[in-house]
C-alpha positions in Angstrom: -106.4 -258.0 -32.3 -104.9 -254.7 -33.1 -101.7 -254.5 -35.7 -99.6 -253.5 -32.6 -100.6 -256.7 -30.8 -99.4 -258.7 -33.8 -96.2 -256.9 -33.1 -95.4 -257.3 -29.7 -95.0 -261.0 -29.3 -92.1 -261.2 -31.4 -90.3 -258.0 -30.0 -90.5 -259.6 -27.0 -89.0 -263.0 -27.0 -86.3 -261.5 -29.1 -85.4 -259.1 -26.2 -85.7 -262.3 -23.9 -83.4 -264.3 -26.3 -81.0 -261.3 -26.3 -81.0 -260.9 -22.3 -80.8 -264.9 -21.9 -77.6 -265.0 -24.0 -76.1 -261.5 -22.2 -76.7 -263.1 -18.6 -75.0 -266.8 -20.2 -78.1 -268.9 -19.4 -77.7 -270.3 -22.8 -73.8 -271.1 -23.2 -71.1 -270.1 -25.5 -73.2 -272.0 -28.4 -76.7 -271.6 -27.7 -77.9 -269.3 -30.5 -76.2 -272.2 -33.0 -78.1 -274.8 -31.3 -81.3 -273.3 -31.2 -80.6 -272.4 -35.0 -79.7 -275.6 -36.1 -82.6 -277.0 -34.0 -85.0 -274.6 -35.7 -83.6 -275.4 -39.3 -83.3 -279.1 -39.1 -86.5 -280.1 -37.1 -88.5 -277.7 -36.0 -89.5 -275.3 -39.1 -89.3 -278.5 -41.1 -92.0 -279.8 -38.7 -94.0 -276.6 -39.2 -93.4 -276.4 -43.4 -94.7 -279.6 -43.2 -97.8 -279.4 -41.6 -99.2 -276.1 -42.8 -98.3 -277.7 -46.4 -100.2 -280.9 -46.3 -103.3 -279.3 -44.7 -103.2 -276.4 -47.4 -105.2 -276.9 -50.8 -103.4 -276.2 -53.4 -106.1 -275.2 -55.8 -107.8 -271.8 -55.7 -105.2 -269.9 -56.9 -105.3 -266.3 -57.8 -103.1 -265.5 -60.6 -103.0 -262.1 -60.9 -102.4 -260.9 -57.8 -100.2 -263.8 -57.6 -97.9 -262.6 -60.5 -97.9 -259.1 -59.1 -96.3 -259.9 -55.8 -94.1 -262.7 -57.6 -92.8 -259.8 -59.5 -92.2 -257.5 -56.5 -90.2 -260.2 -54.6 -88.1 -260.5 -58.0 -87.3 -257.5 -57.9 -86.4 -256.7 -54.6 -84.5 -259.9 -54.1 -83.0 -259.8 -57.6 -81.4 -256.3 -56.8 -80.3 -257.2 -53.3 -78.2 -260.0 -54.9 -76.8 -259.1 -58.0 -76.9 -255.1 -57.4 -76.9 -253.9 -54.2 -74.8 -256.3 -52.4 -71.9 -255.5 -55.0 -72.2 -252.2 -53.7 -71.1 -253.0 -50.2 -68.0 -255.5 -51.6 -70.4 -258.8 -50.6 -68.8 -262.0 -51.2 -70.6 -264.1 -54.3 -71.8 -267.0 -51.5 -73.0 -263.9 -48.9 -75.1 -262.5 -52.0 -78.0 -264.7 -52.0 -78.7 -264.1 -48.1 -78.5 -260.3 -48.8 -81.0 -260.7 -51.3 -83.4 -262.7 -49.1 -83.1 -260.5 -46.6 -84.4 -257.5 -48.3 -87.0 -259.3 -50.2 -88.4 -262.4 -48.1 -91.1 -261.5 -46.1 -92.6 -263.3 -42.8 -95.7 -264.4 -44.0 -96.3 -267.0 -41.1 -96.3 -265.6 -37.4 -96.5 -261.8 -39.0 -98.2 -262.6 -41.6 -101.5 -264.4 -40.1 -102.6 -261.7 -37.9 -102.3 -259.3 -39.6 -104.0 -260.7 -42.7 -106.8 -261.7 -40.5 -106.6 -258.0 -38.9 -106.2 -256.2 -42.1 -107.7 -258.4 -44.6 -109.9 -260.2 -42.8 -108.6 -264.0 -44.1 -105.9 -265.4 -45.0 -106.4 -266.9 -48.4 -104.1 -264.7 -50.5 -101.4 -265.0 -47.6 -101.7 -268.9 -48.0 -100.6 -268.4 -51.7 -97.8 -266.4 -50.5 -96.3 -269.1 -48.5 -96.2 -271.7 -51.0 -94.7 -269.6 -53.6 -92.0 -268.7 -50.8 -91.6 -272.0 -50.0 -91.5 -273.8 -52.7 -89.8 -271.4 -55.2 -87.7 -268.7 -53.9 -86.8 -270.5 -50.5 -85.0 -273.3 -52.9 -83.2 -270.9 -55.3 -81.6 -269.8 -52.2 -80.7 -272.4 -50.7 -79.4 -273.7 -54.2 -77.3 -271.0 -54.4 -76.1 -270.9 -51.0 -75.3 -275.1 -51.0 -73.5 -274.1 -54.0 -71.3 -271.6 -52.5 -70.9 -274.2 -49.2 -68.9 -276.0 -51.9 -65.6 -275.5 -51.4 -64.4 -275.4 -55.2 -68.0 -273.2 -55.6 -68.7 -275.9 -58.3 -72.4 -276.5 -59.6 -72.9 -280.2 -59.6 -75.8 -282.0 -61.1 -75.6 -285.1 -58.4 -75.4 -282.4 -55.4 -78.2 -280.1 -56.7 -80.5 -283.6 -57.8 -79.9 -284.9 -53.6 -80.3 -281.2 -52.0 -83.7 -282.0 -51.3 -83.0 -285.2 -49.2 -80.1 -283.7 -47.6 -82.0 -280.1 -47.3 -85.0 -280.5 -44.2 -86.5 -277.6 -45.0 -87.1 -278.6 -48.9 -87.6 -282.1 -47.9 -90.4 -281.4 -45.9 -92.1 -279.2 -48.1 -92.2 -281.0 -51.0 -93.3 -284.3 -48.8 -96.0 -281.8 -47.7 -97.1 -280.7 -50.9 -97.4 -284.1 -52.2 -99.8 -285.2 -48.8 -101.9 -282.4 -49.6 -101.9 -283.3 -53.2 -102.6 -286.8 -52.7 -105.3 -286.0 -49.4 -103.4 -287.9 -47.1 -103.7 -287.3 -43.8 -101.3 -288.3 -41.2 -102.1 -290.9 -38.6 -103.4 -289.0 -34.8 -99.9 -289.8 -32.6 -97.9 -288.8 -35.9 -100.0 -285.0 -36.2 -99.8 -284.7 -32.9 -95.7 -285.1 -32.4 -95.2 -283.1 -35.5 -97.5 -280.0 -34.0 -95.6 -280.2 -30.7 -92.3 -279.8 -32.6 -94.0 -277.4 -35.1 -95.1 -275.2 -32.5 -91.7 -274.7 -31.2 -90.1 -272.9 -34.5 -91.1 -269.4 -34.1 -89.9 -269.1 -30.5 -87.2 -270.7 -30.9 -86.1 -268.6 -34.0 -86.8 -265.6 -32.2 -84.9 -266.6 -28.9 -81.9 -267.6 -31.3 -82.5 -264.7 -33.1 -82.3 -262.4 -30.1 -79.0 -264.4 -28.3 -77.2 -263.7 -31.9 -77.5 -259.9 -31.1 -75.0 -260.3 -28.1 -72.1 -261.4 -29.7 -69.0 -261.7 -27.4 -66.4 -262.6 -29.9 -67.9 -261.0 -33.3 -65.7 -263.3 -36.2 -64.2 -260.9 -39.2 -67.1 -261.5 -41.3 -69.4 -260.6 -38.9 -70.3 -257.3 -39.9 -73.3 -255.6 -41.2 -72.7 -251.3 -41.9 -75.6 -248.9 -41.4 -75.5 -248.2 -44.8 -76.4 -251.9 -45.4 -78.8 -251.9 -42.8 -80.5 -249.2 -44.1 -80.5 -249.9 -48.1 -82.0 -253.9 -47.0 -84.8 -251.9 -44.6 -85.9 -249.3 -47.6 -85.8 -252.4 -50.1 -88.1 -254.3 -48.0 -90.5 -251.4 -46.8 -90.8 -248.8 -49.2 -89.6 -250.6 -52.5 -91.2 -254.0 -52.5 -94.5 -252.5 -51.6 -94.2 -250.1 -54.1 -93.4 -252.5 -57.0 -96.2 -254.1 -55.9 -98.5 -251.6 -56.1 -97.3 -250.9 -59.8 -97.3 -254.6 -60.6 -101.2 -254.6 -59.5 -102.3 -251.4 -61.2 -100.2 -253.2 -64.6 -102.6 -256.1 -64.0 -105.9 -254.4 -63.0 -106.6 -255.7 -60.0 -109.6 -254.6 -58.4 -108.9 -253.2 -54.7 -109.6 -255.8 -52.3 -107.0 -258.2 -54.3 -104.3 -254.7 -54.6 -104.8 -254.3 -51.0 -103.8 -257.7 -49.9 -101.0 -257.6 -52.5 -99.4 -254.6 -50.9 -100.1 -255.6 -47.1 -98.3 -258.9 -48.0 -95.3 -257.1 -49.6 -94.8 -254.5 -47.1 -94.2 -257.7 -44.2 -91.0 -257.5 -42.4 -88.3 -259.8 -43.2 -88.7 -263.5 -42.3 -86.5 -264.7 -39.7 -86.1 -267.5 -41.4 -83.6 -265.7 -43.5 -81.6 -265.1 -40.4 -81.6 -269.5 -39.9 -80.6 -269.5 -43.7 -77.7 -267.2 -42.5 -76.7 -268.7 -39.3 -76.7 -272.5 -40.8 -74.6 -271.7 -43.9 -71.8 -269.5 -42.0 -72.7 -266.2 -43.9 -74.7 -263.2 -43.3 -75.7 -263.4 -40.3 -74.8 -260.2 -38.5 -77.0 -258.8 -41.5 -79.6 -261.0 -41.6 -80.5 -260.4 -37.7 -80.2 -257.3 -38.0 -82.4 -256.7 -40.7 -85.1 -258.9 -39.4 -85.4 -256.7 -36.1 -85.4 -253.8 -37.8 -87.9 -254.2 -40.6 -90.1 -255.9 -38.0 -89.5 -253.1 -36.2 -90.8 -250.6 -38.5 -93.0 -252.4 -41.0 -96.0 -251.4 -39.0 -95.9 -247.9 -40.3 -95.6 -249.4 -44.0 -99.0 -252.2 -43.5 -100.9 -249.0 -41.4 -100.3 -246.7 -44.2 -101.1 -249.3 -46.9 -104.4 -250.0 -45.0 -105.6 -246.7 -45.0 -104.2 -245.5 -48.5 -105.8 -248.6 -50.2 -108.9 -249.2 -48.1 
């Protein structure tokens, strides 16, 4: 499979989604129903199955800490520095950060760690410490900002968990893979059938929330944005990581894989964070088509500068 190949799929059903919403074969509110679909059953579904069947010892900790640091730092600027910059609301912050510094380690991510590092190991580490760190400080913050008063309670943040699917499912996943449980057959195979629905549909949703009709106030995302969110996640994240890695003396296979996982478009799950809080989301779908978009260049020159 060539890097281009990796690509294509998801160009695609996003121009399908967007065509599909133009022509009204969705409805007025299909892009919110596929979104809420993918947030509150199918990526759950997904989250929980690649969690429970992943071993959660192995880890590398160096190379681990170095992209941990670049995603800090990316992420950290997008929400406290750079969305100031453009006048973001406090609750549209967090999304802004995500965008520039959450990358798509799942349906990007696999083929091309397979392509370009030929397994997945380090990628596997990747998702959990999206998943089960920076994935909840984000939706923290953005549950906090849902509240109306913007109040930090203990009893809300303690039940976020069971109200949140996406947590919920990932910590029930963890603790299967923790414990070696396996589910029973008819339960692994209903969960795969709905798992295997949450890229497409994210996509599809993603693409339909191109075409907007009847664009809301809020929904607005500058070129300027755009293009600070798109440098963030290309040239700075990877770049950060590179330093991280050469701070931490990691020998070149490990700095490769560090870098290629870095330089991954933004996830469009950022874009379902987005659509299901209210905020964001002109930005967020935006910035996952166009980082997805032009990340190839960043992973094929990190290949061949660090091969």
């Amino acid at each position: 499979m060539s890097l281009v190949s990796a690509f294509v799929p998801i160009w695609i059903l996003t121009v399908v989604g967007y065509a599909a919403c133009r022509r009204g074969l969705l409805g007025e509110a299909g892009a919110a129903v596929l979104g809420r679909f993918v947030f509150q059953l199918a990526m759950p579904a997904a989250l929980f199955l690649a969690l429970s069947r992943m071993p959660l010892s192995g880890f590398a900790g160096r190379p681990l800490l170095a992209f941990a640091a670049s995603t800090a730092a990316v992420v950290g600027f997008g929400w406290f520095g750079a969305s100031r910059l453009f006048g973001r609301a406090p609750g549209e912050r967090p999304i802004w950060g995500m965008a520039a510094g959450y990358v798509n380690s799942a349906n990007l991510g696999i083929p091309i760690a397979t392509q370009v590092l030929g397994d997945v190991a380090f990628l596997a580490q990747v998702v959990l410490l999206q998943v089960l760190v920076v994935a909840p400080v984000i939706l923290l913050a953005l549950d906090r900002h849902s509240d109306p008063a913007g109040r930090v309670r203990v009893r809300r943040i303690a039940s976020l968990p069971v109200r949140n699917p996406v947590i919920l499912a990932s910590l029930l996943g963890v603790g299967c893979s923790a414990a070696g449980l396996r589910l029973p057959s008819a339960a692994g195979a209903t969960l795969t059938l709905l798992s295997g629905a949450a890229v497409p549909a994210a996509l599809v949703a993603l693409g339909a929330s191109l075409h907007r009709t009847s664009p809301s106030r809020d929904d607005r995302a500058a070129p300027a944005e755009l293009a600070v969110i798109t440098a963030l996640k290309l040239v700075v994240q990877p770049v950060v990581a590179y330093a991280a890695g050469l701070a931490l003396h990691l020998p070149a296979p490990q700095l490769l894989a560090v870098v290629v996982c870095a330089g991954l478009p933004t996830a469009q799950n950022t874009f379902v964070f987005g659509q299901e809080y209210g905020v964001g989301e002109a930005v967020t779908n935006r910035a996952v088509v166009l980082t997805t978009t032009l990340s190839l260049a960043t992973v094929a020159a990190a290949a061949a500068l660090l091969r």
